[in-house]
Each structure stands twice: as C-alpha cells, then as structure tokens.
N, C-alpha and C positions, 0 to 999 in steps of 0.2 A: 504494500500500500504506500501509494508516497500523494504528492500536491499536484496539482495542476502542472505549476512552477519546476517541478523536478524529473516530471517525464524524460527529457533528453537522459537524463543522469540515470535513472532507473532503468532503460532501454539498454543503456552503456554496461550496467552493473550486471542487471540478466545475461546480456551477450558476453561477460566475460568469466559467468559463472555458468556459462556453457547454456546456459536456456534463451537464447535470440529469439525464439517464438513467444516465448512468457510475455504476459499483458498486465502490467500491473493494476490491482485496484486504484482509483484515483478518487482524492477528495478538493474540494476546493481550497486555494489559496491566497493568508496564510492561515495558518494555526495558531502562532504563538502567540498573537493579543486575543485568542478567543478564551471564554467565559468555560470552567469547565461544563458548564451545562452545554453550551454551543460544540464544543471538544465531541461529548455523551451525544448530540444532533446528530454530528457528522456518522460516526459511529453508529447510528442507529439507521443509518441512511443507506450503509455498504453492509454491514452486518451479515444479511443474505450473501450478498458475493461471497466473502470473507469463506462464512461456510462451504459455500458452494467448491470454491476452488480447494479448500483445504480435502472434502468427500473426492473430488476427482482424481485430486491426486493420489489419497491414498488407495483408492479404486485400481488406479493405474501401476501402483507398485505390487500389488498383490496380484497384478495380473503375469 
C-alpha cells in the first residue's frame, strides 16, 4: 500500500523485488497531517483490497 504520490517508487520497489507485475494498493495523498480518525477512513476504504490480495496470494502459494 503506498500514496498516490509514491507510485513511481513503489513500481521501482516491486520491480526490484522481482514482482514488476504487482499493483500496489493506493491511498490518497498525504497522510501525515491526517487526523487519526481520517488515517482509520482511508483504511477502511482499501480494507477489502488489502484482504483480497493478501487471500490471492496465499491461494497462489499453496498452489
């Protein structure tokens, strides 16, 4: 999961931990002046993905 803002970087990071195809979650940016209630928003916003990709993967290892 990374920001809007740091996609480039997170594409970079995938690609050199060998997963180029990985999509990272994305939340809007920034973060740091949010309220943790706003933080607990976002959060509840990707939540779904979050799980989603953690089940596929471990689907995909087991296979």
């Amino acid at each position: 999961m990374t920001t809007t803002e740091f996609l480039a970087a997170a594409h970079a990071q995938c690609a050199a931990l060998g997963m180029p195809q990985y999509e990272p979650i994305l939340v809007s940016h920034p973060i740091q002046p949010k309220t943790p209630e706003e933080v607990r928003a976002l959060a509840d916003q990707v939540i779904d993905q979050i799980v989603a990709k953690l089940l596929k993967q471990r689907v995909q290892q087991a296979a």
